[in-house]
Backbone as a chain_set.jsonl record, in Angstrom:
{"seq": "XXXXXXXXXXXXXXXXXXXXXXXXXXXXXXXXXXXXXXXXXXXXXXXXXXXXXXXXXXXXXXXXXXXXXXXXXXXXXXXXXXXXXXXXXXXXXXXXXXXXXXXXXXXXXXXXXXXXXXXXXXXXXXXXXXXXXXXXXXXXXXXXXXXXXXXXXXXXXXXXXXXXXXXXXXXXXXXXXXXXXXXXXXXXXXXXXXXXXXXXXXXXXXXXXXXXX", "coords": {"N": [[97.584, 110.724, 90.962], [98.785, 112.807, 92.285], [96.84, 113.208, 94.592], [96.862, 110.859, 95.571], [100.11, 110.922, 96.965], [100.054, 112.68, 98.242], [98.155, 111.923, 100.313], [99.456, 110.034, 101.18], [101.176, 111.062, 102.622], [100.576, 112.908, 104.212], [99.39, 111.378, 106.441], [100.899, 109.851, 107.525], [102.669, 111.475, 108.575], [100.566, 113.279, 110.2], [100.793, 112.365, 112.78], [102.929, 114.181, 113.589], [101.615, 116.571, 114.626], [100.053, 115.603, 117.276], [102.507, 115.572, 118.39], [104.196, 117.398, 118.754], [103.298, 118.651, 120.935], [103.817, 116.723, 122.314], [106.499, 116.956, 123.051], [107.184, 119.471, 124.122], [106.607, 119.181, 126.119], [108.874, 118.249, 127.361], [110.468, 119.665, 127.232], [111.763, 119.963, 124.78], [113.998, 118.469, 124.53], [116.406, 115.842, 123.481], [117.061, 113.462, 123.708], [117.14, 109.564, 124.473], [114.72, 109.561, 126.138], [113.638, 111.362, 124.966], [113.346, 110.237, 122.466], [112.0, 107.416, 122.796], [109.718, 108.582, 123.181], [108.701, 109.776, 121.074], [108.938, 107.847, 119.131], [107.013, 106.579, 120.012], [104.18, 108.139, 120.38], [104.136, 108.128, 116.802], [103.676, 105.271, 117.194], [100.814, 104.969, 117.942], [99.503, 107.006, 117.152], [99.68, 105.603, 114.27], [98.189, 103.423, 114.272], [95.642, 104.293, 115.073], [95.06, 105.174, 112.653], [94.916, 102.875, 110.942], [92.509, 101.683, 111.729], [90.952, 103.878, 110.961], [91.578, 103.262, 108.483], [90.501, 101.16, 107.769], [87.7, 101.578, 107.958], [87.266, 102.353, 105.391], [86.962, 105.284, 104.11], [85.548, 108.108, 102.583], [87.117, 109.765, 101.264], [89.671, 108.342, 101.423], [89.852, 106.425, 99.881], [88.938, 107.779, 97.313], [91.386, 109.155, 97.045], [93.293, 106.931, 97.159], [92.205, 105.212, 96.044], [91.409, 101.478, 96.069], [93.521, 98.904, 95.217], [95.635, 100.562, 96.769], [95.307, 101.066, 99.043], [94.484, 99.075, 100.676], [96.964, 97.985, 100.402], [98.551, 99.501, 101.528], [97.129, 99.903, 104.054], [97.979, 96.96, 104.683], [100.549, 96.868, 104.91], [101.31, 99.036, 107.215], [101.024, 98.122, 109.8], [103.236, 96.523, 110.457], [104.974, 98.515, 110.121], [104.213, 99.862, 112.367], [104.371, 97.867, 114.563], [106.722, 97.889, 114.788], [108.1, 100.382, 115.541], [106.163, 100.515, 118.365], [107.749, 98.333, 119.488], [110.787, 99.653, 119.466], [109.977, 101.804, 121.041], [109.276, 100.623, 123.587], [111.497, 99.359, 124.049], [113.907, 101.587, 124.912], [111.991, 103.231, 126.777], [112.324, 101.304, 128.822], [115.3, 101.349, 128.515], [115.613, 104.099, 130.212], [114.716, 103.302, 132.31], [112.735, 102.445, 133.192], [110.311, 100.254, 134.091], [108.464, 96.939, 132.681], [106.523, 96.299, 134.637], [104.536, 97.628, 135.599], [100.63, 98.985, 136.017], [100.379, 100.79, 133.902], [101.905, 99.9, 131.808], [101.88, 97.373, 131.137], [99.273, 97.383, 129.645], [99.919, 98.576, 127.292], [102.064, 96.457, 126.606], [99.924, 94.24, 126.328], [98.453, 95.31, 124.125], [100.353, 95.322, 121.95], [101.077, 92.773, 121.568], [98.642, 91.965, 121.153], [98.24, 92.883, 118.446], [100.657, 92.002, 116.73], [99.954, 89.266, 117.146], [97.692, 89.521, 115.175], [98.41, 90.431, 112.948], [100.215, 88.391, 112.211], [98.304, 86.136, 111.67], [96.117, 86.97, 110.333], [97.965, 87.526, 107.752], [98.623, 84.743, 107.407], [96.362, 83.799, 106.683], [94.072, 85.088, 105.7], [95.447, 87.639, 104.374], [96.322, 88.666, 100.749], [98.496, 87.365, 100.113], [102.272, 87.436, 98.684], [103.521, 85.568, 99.837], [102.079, 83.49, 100.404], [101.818, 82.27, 98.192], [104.068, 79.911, 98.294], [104.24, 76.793, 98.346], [104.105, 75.441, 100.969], [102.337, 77.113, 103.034], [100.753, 78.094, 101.772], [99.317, 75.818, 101.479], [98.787, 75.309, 104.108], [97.279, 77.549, 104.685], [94.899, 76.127, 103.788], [94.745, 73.459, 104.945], [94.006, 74.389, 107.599], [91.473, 76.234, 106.997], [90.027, 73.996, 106.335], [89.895, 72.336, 108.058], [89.368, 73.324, 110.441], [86.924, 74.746, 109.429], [87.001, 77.597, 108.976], [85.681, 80.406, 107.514], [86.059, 83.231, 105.795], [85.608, 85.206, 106.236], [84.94, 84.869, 108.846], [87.397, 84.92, 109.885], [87.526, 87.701, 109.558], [86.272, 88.438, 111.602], [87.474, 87.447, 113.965], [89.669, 89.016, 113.356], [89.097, 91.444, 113.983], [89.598, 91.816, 116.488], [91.297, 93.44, 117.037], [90.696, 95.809, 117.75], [90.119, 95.638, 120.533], [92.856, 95.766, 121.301], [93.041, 98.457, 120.807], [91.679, 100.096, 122.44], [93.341, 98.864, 124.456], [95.547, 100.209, 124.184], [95.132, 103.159, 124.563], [94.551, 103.471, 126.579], [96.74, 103.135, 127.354], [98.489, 105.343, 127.044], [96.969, 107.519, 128.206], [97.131, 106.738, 130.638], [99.9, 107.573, 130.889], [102.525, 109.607, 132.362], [103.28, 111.581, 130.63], [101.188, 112.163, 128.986], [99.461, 113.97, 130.995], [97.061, 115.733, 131.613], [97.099, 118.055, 132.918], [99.361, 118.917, 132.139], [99.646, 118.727, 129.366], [97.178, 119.212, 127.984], [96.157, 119.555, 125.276], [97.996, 117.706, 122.949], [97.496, 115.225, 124.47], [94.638, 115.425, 124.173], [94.465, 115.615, 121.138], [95.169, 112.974, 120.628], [93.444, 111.184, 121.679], [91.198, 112.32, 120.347], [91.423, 111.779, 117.625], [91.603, 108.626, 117.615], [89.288, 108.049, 118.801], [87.573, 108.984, 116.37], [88.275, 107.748, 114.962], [87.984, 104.843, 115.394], [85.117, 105.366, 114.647], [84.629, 105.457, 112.226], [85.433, 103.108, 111.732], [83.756, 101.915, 113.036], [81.056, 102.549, 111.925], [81.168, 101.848, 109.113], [81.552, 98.958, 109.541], [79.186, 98.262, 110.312], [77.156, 99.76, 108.36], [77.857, 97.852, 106.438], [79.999, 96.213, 103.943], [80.174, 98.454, 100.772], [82.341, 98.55, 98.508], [83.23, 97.324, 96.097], [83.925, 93.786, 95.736], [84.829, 93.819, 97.91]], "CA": [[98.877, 110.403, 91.57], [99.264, 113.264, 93.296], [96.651, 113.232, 95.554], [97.707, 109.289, 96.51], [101.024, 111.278, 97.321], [99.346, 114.031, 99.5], [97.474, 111.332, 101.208], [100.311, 109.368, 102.0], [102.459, 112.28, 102.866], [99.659, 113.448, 105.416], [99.214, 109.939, 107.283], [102.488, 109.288, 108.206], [103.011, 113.16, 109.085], [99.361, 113.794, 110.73], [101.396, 112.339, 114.463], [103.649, 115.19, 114.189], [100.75, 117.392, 115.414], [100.77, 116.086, 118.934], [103.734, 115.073, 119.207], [104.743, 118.991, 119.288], [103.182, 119.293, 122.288], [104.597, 116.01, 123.816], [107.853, 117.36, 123.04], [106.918, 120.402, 124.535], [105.964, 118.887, 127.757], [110.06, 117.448, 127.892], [111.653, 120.58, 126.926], [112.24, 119.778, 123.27], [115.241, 117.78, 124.584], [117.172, 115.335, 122.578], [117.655, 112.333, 124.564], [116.632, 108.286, 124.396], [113.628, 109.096, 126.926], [112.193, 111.811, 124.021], [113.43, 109.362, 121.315], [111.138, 106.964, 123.043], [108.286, 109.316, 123.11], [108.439, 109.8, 119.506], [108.489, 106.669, 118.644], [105.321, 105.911, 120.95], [103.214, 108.664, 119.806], [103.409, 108.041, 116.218], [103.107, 103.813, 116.882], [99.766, 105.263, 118.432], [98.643, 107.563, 116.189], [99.39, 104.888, 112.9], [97.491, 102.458, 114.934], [94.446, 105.088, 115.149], [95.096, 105.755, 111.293], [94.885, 101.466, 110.767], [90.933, 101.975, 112.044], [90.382, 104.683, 109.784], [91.728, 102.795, 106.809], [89.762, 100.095, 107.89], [86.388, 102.068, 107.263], [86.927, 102.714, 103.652], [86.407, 106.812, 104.517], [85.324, 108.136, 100.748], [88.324, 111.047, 101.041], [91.024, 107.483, 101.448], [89.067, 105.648, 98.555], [89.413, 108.582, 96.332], [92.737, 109.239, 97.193], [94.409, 105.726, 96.864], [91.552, 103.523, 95.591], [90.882, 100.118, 96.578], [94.376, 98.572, 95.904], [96.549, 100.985, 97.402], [94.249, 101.659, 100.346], [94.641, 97.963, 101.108], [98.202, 97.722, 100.586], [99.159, 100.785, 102.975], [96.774, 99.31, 105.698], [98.613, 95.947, 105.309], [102.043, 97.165, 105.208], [101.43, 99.737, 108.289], [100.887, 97.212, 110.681], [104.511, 96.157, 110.848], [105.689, 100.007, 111.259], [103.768, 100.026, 113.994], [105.215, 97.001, 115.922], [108.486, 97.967, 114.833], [107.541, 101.814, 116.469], [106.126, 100.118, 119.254], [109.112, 97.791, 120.446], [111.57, 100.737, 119.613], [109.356, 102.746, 122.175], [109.087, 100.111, 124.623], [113.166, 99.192, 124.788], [113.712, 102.909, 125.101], [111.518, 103.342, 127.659], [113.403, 100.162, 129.347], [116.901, 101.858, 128.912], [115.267, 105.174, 130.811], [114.344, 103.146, 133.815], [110.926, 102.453, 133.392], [109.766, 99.158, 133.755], [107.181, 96.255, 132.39], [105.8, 95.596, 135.58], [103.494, 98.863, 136.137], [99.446, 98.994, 135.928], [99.976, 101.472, 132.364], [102.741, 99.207, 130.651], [100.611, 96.121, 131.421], [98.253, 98.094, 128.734], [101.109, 99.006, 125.802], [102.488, 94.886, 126.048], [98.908, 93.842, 125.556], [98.272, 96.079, 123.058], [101.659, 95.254, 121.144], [100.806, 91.599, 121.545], [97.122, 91.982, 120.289], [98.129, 93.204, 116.907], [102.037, 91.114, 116.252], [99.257, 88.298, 116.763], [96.572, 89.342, 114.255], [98.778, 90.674, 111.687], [100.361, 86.79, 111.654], [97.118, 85.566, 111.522], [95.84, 87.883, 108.876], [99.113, 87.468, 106.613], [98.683, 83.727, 107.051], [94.718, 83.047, 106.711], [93.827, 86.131, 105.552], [96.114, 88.292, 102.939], [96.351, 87.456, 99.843], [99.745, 88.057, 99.739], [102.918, 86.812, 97.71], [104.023, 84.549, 100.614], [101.145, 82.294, 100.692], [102.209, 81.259, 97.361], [104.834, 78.984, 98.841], [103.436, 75.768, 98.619], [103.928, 75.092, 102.515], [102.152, 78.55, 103.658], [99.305, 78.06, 101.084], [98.996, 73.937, 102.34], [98.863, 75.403, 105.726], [96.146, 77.833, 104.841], [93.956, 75.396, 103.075], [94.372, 72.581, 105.799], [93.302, 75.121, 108.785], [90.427, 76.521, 106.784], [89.233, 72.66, 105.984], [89.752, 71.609, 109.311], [88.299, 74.174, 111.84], [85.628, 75.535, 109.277], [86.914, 78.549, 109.519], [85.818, 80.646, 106.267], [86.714, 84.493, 105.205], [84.018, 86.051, 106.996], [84.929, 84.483, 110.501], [88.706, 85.592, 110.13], [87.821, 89.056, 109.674], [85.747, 88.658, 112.76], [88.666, 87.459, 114.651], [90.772, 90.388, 112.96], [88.26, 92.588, 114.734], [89.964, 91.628, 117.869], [92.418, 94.733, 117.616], [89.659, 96.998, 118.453], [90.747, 95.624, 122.152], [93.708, 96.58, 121.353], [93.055, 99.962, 120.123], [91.249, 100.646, 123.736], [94.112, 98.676, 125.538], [97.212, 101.527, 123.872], [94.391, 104.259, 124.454], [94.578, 103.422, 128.186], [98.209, 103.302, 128.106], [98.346, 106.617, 126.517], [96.24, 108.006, 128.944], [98.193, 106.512, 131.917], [101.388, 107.821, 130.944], [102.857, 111.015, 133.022], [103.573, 112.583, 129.148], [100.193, 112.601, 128.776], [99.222, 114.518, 131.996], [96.203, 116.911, 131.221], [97.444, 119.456, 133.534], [100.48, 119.612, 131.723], [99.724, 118.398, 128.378], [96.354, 118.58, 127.653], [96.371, 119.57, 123.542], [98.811, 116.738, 122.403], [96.656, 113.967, 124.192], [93.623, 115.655, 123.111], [94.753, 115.131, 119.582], [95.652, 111.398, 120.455], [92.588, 110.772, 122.067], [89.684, 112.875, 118.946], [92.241, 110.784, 116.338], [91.205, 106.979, 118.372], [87.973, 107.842, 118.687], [87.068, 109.531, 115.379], [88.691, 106.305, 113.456], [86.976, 103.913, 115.54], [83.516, 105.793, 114.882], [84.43, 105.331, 110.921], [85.916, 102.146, 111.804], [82.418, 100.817, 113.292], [80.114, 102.561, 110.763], [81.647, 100.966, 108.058], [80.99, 97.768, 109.579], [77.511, 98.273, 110.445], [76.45, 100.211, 106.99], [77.935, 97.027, 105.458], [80.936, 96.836, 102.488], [80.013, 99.383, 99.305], [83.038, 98.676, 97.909], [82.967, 96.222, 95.22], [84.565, 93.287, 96.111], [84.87, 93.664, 100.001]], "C": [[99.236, 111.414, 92.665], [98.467, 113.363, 94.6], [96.611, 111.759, 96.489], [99.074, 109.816, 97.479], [100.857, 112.174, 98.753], [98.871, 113.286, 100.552], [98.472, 110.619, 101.832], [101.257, 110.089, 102.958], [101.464, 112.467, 104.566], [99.381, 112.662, 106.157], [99.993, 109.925, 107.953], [103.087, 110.885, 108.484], [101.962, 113.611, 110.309], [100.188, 113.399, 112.221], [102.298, 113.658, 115.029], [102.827, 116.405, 115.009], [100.689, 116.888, 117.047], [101.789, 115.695, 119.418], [104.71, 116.45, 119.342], [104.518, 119.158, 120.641], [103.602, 118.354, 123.669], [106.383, 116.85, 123.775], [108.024, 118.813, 123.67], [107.108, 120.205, 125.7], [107.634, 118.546, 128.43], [111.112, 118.741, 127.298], [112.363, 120.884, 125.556], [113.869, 119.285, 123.597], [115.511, 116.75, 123.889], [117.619, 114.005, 122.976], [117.141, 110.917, 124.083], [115.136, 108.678, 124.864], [112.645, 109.945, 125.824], [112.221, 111.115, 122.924], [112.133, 107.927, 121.875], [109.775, 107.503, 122.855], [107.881, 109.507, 121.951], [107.773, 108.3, 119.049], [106.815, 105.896, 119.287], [104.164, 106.976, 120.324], [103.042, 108.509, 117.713], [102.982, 106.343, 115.99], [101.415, 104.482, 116.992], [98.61, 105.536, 117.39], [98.667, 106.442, 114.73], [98.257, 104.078, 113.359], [95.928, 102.915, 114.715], [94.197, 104.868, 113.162], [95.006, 104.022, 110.633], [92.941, 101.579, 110.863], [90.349, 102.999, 111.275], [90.546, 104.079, 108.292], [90.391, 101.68, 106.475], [88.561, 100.234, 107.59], [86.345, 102.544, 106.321], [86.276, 104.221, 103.215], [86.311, 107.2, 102.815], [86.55, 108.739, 100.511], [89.72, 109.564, 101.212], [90.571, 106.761, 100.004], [89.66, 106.391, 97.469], [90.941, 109.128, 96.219], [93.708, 108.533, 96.446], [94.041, 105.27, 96.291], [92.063, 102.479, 96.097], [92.454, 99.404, 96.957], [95.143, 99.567, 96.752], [96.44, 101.263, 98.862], [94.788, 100.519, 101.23], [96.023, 97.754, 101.528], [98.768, 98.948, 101.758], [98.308, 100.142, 103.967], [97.37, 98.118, 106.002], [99.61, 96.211, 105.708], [102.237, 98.108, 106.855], [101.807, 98.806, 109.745], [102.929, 96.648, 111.42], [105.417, 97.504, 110.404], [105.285, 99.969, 112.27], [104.135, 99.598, 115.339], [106.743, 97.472, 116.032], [108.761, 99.603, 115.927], [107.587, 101.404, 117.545], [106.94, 99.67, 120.011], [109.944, 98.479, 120.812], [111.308, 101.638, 121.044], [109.507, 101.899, 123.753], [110.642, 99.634, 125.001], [113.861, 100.519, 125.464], [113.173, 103.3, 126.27], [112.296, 102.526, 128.874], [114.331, 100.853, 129.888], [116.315, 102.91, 130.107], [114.804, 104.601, 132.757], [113.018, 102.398, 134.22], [110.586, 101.179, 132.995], [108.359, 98.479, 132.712], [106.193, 96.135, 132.71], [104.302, 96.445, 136.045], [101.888, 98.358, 135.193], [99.596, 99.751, 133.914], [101.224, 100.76, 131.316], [102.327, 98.209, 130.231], [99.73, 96.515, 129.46], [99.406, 98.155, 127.793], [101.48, 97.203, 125.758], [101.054, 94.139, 125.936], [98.668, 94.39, 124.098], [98.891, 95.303, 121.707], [101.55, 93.356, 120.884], [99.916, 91.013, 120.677], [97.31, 92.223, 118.645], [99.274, 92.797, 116.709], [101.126, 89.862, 116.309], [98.407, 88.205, 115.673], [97.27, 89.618, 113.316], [99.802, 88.969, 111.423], [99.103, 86.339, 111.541], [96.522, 86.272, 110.165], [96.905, 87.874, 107.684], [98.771, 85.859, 106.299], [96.855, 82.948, 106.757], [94.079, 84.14, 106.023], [94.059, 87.215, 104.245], [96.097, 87.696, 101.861], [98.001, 87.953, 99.287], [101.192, 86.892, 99.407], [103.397, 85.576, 98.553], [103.508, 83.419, 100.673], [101.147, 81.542, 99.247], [103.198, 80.465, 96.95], [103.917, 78.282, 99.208], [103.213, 75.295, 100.201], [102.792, 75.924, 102.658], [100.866, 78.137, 102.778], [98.905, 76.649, 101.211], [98.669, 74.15, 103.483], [97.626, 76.095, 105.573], [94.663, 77.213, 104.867], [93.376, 73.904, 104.097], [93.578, 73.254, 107.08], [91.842, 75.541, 108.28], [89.342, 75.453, 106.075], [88.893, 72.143, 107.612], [89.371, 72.11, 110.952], [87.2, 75.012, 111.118], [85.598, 76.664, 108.941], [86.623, 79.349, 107.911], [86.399, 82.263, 106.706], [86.342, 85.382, 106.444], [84.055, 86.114, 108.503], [86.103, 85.174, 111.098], [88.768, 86.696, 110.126], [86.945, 89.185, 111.274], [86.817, 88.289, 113.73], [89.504, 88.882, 114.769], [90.565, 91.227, 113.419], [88.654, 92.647, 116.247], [90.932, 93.121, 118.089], [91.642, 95.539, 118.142], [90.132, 97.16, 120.393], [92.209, 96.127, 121.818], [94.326, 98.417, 121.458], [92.923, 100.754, 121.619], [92.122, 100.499, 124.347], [95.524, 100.407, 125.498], [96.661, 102.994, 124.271], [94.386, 104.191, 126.185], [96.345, 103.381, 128.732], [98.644, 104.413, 127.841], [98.008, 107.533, 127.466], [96.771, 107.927, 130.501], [99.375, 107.322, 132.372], [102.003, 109.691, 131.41], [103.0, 111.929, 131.464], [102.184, 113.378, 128.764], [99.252, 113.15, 130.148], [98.421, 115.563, 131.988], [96.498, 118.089, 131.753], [98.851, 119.563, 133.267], [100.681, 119.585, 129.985], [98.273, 117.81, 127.944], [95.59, 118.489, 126.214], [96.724, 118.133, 123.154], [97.872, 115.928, 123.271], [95.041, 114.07, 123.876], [93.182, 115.219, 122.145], [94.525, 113.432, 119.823], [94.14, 111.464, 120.629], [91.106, 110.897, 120.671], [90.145, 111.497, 118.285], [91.491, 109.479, 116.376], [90.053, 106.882, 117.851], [87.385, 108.124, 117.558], [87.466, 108.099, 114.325], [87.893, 105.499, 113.842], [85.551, 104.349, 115.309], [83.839, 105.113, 113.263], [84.589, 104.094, 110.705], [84.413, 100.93, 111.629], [81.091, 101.602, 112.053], [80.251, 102.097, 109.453], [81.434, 99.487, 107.869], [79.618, 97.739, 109.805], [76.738, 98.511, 109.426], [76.85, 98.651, 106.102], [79.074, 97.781, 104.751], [80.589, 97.368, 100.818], [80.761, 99.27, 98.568], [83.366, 97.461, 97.026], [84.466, 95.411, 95.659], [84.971, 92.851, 97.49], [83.771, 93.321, 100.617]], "O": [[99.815, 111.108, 93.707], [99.08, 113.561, 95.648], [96.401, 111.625, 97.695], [99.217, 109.301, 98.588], [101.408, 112.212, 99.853], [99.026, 113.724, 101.692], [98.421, 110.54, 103.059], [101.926, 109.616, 103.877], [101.807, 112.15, 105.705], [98.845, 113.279, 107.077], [99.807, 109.995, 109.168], [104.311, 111.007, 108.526], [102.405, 114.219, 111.283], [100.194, 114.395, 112.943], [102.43, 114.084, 116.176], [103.365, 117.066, 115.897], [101.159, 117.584, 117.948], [102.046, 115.48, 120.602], [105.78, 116.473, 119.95], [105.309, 119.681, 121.427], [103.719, 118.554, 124.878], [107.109, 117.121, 124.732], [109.172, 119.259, 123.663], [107.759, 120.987, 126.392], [107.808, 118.543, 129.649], [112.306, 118.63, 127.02], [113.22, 121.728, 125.292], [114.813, 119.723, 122.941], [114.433, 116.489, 123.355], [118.633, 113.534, 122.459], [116.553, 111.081, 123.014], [114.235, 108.238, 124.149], [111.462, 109.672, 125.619], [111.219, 111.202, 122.214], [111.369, 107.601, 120.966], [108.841, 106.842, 122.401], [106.677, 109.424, 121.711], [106.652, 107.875, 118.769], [105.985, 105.044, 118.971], [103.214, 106.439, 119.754], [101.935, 108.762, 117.24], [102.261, 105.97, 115.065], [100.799, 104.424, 115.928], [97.596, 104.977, 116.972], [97.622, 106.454, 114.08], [97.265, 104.14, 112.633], [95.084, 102.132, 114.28], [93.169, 104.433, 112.644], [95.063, 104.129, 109.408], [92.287, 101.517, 109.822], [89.163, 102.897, 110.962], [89.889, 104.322, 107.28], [89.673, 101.467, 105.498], [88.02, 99.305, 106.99], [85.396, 103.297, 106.106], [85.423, 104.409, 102.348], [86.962, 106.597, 101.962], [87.174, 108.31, 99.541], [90.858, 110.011, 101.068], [91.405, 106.759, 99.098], [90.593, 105.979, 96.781], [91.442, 109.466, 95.146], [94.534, 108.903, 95.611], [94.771, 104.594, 95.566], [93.189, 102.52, 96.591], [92.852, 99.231, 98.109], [95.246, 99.034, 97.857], [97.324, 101.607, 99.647], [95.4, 100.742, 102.275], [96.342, 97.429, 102.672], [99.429, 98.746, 102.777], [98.973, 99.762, 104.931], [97.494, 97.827, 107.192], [99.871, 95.91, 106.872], [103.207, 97.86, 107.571], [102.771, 98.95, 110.498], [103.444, 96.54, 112.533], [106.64, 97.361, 110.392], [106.037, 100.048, 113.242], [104.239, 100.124, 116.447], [107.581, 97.445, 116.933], [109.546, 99.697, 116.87], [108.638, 101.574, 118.163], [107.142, 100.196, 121.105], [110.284, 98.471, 121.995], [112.146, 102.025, 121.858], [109.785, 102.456, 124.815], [110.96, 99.548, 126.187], [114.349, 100.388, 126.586], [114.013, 103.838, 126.992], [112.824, 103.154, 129.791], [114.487, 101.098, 131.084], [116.621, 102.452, 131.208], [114.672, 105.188, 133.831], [112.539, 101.961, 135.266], [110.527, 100.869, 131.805], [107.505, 99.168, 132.155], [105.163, 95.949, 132.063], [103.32, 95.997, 136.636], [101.847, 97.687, 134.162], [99.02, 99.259, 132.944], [101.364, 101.144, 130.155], [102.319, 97.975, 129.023], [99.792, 95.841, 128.431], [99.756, 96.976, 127.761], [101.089, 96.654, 124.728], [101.199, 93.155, 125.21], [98.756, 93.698, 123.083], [98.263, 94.839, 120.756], [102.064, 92.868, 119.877], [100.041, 90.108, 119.851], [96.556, 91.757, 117.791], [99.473, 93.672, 115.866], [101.456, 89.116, 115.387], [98.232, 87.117, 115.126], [96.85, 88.977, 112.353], [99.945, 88.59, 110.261], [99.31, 85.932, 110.398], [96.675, 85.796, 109.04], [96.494, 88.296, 106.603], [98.629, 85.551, 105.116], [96.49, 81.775, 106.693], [93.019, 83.625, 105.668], [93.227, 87.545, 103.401], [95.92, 86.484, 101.744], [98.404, 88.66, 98.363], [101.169, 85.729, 99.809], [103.667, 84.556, 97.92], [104.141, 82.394, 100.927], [100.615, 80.443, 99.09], [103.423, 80.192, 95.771], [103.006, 78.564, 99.987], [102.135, 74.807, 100.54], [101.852, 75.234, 102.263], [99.885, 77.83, 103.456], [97.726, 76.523, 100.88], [98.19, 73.195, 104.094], [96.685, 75.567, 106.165], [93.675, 77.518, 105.535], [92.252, 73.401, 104.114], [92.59, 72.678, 107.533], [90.929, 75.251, 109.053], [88.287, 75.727, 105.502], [87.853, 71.702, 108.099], [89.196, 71.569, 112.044], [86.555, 75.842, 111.759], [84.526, 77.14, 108.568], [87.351, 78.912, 107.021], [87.043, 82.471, 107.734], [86.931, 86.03, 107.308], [83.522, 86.937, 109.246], [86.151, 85.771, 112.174], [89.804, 87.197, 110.563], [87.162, 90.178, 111.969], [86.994, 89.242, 114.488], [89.85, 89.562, 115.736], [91.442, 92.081, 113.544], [88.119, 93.392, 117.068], [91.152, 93.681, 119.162], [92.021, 96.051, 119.195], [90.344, 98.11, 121.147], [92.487, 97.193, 122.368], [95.262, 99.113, 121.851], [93.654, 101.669, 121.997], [92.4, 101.457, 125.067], [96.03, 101.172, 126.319], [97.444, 103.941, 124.336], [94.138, 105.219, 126.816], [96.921, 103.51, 129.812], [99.532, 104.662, 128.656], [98.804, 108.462, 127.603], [96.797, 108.843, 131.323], [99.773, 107.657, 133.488], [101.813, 110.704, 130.737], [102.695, 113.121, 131.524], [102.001, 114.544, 128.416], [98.173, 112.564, 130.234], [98.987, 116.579, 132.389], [96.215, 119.135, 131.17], [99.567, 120.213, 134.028], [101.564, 120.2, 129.387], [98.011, 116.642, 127.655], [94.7, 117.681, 125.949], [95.789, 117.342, 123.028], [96.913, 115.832, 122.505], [94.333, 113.151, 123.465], [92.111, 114.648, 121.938], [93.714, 112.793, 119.152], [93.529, 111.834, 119.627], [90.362, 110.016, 120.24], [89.534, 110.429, 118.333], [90.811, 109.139, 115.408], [89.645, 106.159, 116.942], [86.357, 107.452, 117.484], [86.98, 107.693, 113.269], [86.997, 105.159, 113.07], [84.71, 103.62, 115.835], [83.173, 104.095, 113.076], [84.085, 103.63, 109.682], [84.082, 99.979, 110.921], [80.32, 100.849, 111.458], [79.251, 102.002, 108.742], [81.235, 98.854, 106.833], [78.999, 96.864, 109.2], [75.728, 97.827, 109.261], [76.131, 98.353, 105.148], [79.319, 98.987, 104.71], [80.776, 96.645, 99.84], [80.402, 99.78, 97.507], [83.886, 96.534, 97.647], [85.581, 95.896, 95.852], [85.332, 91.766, 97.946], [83.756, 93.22, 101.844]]}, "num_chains": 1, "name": "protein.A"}
């Protein structure tokens, strides 16, 4: 129990590391435009920490085991959008449009995964909703009538990966993250991305070890 606690504690904490040094970069001021920034670095970083869950790392296994592992990677998903939008109205109020080359990148992003996590809740989860006779009639007619089995939907589900690259380019865009003024804190962002997606894709390539998956 306690190290389920430790692990959860440290997930949803692990963003505060660079987000010291974005907050650094703005003066440690107090405003909407760093309340935005918050909220954007840890949508980011959960997002990163979604791709690590996703490779079944032995140190999350042993931690949470199987269900809880599962249930924190489903449930994250909708902090994230909720993070995300927060960040992106915020940003809004401050001035800062939709229309730019690196926002382009964050409303894909934010798009890419509010689509798969409906898709994955409704074809996908096995979760309490789909046992509303509509919602579980709906699953059963789509996966009769395009074919589609288990196996295909997680290959779909694999679509966030574009996502992962698209928020990693908006990240990277964004004056906060400015290497010659802040090049620690997107450092961090950047190892985090890449180190989940490495566990992310060896996990799929070694195949699922984990009974049941």
């Amino acid at each position: 129990m306690i190290k389920k606690v430790l692990f959860i504690f440290s997930f949803f904490l692990l963003p505060a590391l660079p987000l010291f040094f974005y907050l650094k970069t703005a003066g440690f001021a107090f405003d909407t435009y760093t309340l935005s920034m918050i909220f954007g670095v840890f949508a980011f970083m959960l997002v990163c920490g979604q791709f690590f869950l996703a490779g079944r790392p032995a140190i999350a296994v042993k931690a949470l085991g199987q269900k809880a592992l599962i249930s924190l990677h489903s449930t994250a998903p909708v902090i994230i959008l909720i993070l995300a939008l927060a960040h992106k109205l915020l940003k809004e109020r401050n001035g800062f449009g939709d229309d730019t080359f690196q926002a382009r990148f964050g409303s894909v992003a934010w798009w890419i995964f509010a689509i798969v996590i409906v898709f994955a809740s409704l074809f996908m989860a096995n979760t309490f909703w789909l046992k509303i006779p509509f919602l579980k009639n709906l699953k059963t007619f789509v996966y009769k009538k395009t074919g589609l089995t288990y196996k295909g939907a997680r290959l779909m589900h694999n679509i966030t990966v574009l996502a992962g690259i698209a928020i990693l380019i908006h990240v990277f865009l964004a004056s906060s993250s400015d290497v010659q003024v802040n090049p620690v804190g997107f450092a961090i962002m950047a190892f985090w991305m890449l180190f989940s997606l490495i566990v992310y894709f060896n996990y799929r390539l070694k195949g699922r070890n984990i009974k049941g998956k």
